[in-house]
Each structure stands twice: as C-alpha cells, then as structure tokens.
N, C-alpha and C positions, 0 to 999 in steps of 0.2 A: 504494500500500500504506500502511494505517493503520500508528503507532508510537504504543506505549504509555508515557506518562509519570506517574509518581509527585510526588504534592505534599504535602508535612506542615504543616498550621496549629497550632498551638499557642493555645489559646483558652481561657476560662472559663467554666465550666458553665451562666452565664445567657445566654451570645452563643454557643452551639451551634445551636440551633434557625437565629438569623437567618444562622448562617452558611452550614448547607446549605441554608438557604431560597436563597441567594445560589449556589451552588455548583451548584444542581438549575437556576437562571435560565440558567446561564451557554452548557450545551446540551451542550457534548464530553466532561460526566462521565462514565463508566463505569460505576464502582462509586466508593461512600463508605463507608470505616471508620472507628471512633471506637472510639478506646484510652485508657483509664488512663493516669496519669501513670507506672505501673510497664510501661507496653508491653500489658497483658494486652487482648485485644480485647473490648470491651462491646458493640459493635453493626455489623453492615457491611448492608449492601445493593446489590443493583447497579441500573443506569439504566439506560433506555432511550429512546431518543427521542417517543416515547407517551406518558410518563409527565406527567401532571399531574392538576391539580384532584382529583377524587374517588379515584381508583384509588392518590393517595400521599397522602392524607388521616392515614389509620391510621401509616405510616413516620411523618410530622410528631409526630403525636400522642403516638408512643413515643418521638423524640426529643426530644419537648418534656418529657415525665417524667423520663427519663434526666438531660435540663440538669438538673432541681431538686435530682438526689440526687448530684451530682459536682462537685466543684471544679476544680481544671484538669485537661484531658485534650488528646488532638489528634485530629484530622481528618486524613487522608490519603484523597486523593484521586488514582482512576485516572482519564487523559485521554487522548480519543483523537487525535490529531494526523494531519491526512490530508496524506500526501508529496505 
C-alpha cells in the first residue's frame, strides 16, 4: 500500500520553473502546488507517471510566466511512497 507524503520548498520566483522541472525528474510526484507567500494557492496540478515532453509542455510554460510575476512563494509537493 502507497502513503502519501507532503513536502514544502520555499523558493524565489526565478528558481520555480527549474525547481518543478527537478520535482517532475524525480518520478513519485503526485501533485504540485504553488502558493503565495500569504498561503493563497496560484497554481496546482497533478502527475502522472506518463507525463513528459509534449503533453507538460503548456504546465512549464505557465509556470515559467507565473516565476516572472512573483517573488517568493512555495512548492508543496504530494509523494507517493510504496510500503
């Protein structure tokens, strides 16, 4: 049985993008959200193991817009963990 675990990054809005570029490599993501520095959610999506090249092209894209127009925020990421 999988177990769900929670992870918060704390980052700055030009290292957003390389960070879920880094987070989508890693393969046990979930889902990723990105929050404002006040908690409010600006963006989430979820994973799937599928997911590359073309088909998350567009996700990148609007994260990569989102870094230009925000100063610090966080990443929280769901992970799945197989027992």
């Amino acid at each position: 049985m999988a177990t769900i675990t929670k992870e918060t990054f704390k980052v700055q809005g030009e290292k957003v993008l390389n960070k879920v570029k880094e987070l989508v490599k890693e393969g046990n993501v979930r889902k990723i959200s990105i929050h404002e520095k006040d908690g409010r959610e600006l963006m989430s999506f979820p994973l799937s193991l599928g997911v590359v090249g073309a088909v998350f092209a567009p996700v990148l894209a609007a994260v990569g817009a989102l870094a230009a127009l925000i100063g610090e925020c966080s990443i929280t990421v769901e992970r799945e963990e197989k027992s």
